[in-house]
N, C-alpha and C positions, 0 to 999 in steps of 0.2 A: 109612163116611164119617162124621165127627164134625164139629161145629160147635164149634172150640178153643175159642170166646172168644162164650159166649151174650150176647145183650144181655137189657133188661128187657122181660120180659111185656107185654106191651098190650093192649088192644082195639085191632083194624085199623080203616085210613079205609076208607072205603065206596070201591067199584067205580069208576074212572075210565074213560074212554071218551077212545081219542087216538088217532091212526094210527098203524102199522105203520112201521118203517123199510126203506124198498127199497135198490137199490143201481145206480151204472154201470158197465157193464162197457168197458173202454173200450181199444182194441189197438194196440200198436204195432209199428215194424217194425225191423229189425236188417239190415243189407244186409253185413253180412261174420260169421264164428262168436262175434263177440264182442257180446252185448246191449246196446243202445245204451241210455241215458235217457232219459225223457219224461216230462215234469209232470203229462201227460191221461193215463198208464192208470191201469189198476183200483188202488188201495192195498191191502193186506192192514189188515185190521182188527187194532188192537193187543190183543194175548193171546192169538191164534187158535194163532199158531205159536210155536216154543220162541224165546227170541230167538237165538241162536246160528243160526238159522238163518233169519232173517226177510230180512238184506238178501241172500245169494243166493239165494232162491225169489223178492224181487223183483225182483234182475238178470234172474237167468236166463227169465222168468217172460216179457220182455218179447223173447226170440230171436226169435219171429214173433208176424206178425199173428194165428194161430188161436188163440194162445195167451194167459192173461192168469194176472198172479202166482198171484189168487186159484185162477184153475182148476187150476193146478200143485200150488199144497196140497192143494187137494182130492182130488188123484191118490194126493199122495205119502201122507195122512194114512191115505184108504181104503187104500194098499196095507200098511202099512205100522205106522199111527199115531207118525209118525217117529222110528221105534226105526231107530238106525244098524245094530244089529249083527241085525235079526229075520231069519230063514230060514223056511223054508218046508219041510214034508215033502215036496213035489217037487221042492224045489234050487235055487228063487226066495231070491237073497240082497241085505242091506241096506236103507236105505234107500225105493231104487225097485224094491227086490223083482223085478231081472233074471232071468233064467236067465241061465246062462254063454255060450250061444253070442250072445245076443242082446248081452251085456255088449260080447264082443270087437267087436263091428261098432259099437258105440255108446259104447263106455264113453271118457270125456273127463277129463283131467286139466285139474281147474277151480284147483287150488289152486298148481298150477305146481311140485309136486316131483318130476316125472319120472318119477310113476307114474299111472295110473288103476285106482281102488283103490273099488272094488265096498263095499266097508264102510266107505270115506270117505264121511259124509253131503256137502260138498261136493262131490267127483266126483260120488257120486249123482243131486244133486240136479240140474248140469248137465247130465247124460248123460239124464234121463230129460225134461229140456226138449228137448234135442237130438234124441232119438228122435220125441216129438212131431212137432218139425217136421220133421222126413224123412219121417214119416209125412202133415203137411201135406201136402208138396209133391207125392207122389204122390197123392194124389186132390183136385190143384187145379183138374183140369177138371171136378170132379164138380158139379154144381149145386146149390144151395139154401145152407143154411145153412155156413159152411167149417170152424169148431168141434165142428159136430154131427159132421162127414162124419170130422174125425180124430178123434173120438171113438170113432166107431162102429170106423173102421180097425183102432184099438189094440185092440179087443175081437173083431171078426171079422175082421179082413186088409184091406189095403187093396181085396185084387180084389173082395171081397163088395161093398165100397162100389159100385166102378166096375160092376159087373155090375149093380146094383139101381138105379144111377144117384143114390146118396144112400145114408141110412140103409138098412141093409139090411132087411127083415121079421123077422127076427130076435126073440122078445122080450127074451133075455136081455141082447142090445144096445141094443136099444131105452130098455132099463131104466138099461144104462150110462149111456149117453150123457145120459138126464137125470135121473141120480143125482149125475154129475159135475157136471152146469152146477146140479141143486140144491144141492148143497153148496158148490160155490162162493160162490154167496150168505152163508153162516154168514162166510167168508172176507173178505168185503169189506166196505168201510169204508161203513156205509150213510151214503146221503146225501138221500133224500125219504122222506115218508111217506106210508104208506098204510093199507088199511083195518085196522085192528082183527079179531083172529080171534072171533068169536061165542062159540068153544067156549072160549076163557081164563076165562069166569066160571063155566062149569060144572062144569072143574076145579078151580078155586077153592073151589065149594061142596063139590064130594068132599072136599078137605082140610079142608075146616071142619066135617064130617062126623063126623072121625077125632079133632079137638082133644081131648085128657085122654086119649088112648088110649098106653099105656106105648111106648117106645122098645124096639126090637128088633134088633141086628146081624145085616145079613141079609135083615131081617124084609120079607116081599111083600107080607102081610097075608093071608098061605093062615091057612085052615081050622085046622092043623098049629100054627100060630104064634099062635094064638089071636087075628087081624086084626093083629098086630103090625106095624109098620113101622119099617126104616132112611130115613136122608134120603132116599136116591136110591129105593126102594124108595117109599114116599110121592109123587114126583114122576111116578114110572113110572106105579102106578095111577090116580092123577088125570087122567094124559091118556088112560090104557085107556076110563075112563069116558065118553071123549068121542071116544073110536074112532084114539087116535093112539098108535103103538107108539113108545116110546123104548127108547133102551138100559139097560141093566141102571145102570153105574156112571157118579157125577155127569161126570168128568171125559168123557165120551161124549157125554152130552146136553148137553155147553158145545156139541156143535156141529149142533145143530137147528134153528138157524133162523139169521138175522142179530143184531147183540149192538146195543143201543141201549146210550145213555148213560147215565149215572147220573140226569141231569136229565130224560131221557127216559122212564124207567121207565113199564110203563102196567100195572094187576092183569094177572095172571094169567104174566108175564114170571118163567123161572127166573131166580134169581139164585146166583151160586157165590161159593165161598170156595178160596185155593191157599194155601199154606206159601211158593210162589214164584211172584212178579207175573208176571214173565217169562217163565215156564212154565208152558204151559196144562195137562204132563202132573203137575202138583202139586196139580191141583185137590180138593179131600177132602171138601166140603161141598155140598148145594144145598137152596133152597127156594123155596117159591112167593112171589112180590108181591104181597100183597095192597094198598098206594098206602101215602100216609102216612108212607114209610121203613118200612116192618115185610112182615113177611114171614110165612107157616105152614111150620113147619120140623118135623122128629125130630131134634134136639138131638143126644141123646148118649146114654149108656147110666144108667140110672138118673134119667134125664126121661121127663116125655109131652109127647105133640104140641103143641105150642100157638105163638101171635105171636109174634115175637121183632124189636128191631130190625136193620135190616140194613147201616147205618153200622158195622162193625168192621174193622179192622188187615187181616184177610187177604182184605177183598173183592178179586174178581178183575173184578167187571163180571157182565151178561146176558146172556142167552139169550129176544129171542119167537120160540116154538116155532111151526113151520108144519108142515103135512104132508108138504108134500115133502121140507123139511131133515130131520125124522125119519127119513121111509120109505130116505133118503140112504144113511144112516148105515150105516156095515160094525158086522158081531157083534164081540165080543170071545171068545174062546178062554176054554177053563177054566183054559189057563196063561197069561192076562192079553195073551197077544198078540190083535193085530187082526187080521179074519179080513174080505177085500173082501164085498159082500155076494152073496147068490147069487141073491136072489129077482128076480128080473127085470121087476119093477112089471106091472100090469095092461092094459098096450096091446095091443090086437089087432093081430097083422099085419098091413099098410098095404100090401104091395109096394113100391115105390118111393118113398114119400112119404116125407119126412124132417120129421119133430116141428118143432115151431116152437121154439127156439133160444129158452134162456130169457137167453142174454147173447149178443149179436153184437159181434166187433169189428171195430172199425171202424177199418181201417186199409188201407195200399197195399196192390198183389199181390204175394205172396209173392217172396221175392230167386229167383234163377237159382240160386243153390247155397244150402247149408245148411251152417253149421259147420268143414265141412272137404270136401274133392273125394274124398277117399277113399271116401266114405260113398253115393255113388250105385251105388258097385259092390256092394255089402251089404246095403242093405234093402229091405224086402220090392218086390217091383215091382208097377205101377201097373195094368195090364192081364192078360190073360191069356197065358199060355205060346205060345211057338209053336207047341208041336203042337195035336190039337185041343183045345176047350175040354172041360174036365172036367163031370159032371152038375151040376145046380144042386145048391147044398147046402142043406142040412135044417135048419144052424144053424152059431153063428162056429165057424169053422175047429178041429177037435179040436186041432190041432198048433199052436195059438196062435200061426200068421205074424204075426198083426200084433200079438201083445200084447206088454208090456213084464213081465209077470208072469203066472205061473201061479197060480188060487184054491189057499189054504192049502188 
């Protein structure tokens, strides 16, 4: 990642202290297959998504109450990173990263050519709101949070839900379910503040550590590379140093946290650069805020580390990094595809208890159908089989009933 268009050298302003930008997550309801409008749900934050496909992830976004635009990206981005044509070495294809049989009972022609077309990012992108809410609907008697509950669903089946009565114990769902509602977060339009993270000046200081240190492609700052560092490379170790794992490439860590304004900016805030405003997957740049307009960046190749300011042509906006939008974040592959994550976050099995829902919405109960009438014949069902009940299980379902994708 290269900074096209450095600015002039500086000494940085000193450390600012502001709040945090939070966000509302806010639900609405669709009472026939077609997503209705509403002034009050969640917005997609502008540059999160490619624009090509920002207003149907907000149509569709709003088909039910569990659902909201932002938490839909967050689906699609982990599955995905909204590569239309991505597959998967187990057969998960496009988009929302289906498998085929699940495609056929879900897959929706949003674009009205007569087909439903698994590598149409529109098809996709409605079919896998659609699945959601089928998935809804079958664990709407389940109690507590109704987000969390189809969360969990799409990763271990709905029965696990209904059997545990909520999330299930599970870690690696547990992990889902609020990897998804933390990423969401990066998704939406913030609109309060809150606190300041402590560790933004610690990392701060690692990068101010490294200033006159040569530019490196690549560069981690291993042993090997003689501490060398790339932009993103730079950013990565800065927050290692204060216990937070980011992704390897800038365009990754645009989605670690929520994105403040430009008038918002507060130290320690990633800032990026794209080739295309509209496309977050253009982003080729990032560096730290240190206030003032300037930033500590790795430059380019034949620079070292130092201030730069951050007023130039291809700003894209920020990133404040939180732990959770971090820990969110799916791998990227050695062949640049996005890879959902596998680590299953640190919760102990709970039994029954279902985490506390970091976005609730807030809307009616869910409509009597979803989508289309066809579709209650098809997915997964709500309870247990008629014959008897099978043992408990040990973790989400190996034959992924309730997911809409199989891990790369």
């Amino acid at each position: 990642m290269v900074l096209r268009k450095a600015g002039t050298a500086a000494a940085a302003a000193g450390v600012v202290t502001f709040g945090l930008l939070g966000l509302v997550t806010v639900g609405t309801f669709a009472a026939s297959g077609t997503p209705q409008q509403s002034a009050n749900r969640a917005a997609l934050s502008p540059g999160t998504v490619p624009a090509a496909f920002q207003a149907p992830i907000q149509q569709w976004g709003a088909l039910c109450p569990e659902i909201s635009p932002p938490m839909l990206a967050a689906q699609l981005y982990q599955e995905s990173g909204f590569d239309p044509k991505a597959q998967s070495g187990v057969g998960a294809q496009g988009m929302a990263q289906f498998m085929p049989d699940t495609w056929a009972a879900y897959g929706t022609d949003a674009n009205g050519d007569g087909k439903k077309d698994v590598w149409d990012p529109l098809d996709a992108i409605a079919s896998a709101a659609t699945f959601d809410c089928a998935l809804a609907k079958d664990v709407a008697k389940v109690p507590g949070d109704r987000q969390a509950n189809l969360l969990a669903a799409y990763n271990a089946g709905p029965y696990a839900v209904t059997k545990y009565n909520g999330v299930p114990p599970y870690k690696e769902t547990q992990g889902y379910v609020r990897n998804i509602q933390a990423m969401a977060r990066s998704f939406t339009v913030p609109t309060a503040p809150v606190e300041v993270s402590g560790q933004s000046a610690a990392a701060i200081y690692f990068a101010q550590s490294k200033l006159g240190t040569p530019y490196l492609w690549g560069g981690e700052g291993l042993p090997s590379q003689n501490g060398r560092f790339d932009c993103s490379g730079l950013t990565q170790a800065a927050y290692a140093s204060v216990g937070i794992t980011l992704p390897r490439v800038a365009n990754d860590q645009w989605y670690a946290g929520p994105h403040p304004s430009r008038d918002q900016l507060r130290p320690g805030d990633l800032v990026f650069w794209a080739t295309d405003l509209n496309d977050p997957r253009s982003i080729h740049h990032v560096g730290i805020y240190v206030g003032g307009g300037y930033m500590i960046n790795a430059p380019h190749t034949g620079a070292v580390i130092r201030y730069d300011k951050i007023d130039t042509r291809e700003y894209i906006g920020a990133t404040r990094v939180t732990s959770d939008g971090a820990q969110a974040l799916p791998a990227r592959n050695a062949d640049g595809s996005v890879s959902a994550p596998s680590r299953p976050g640190s919760t102990t099995p709970t039994g029954s208890t279902s985490p506390t829902a970091a976005t609730t919405p807030s809307a009616p109960v869910a409509p009597a159908a979803l989508a289309s009438p066809s579709n209650a014949a098809t997915r997964p069902a709500a309870g247990p089989p008629a014959a008897a009940a099978p043992p408990a299980p040990t973790g989400p379902d190996p034959a992924g009933a309730g997911r809409l994708a199989a891990r790369n």
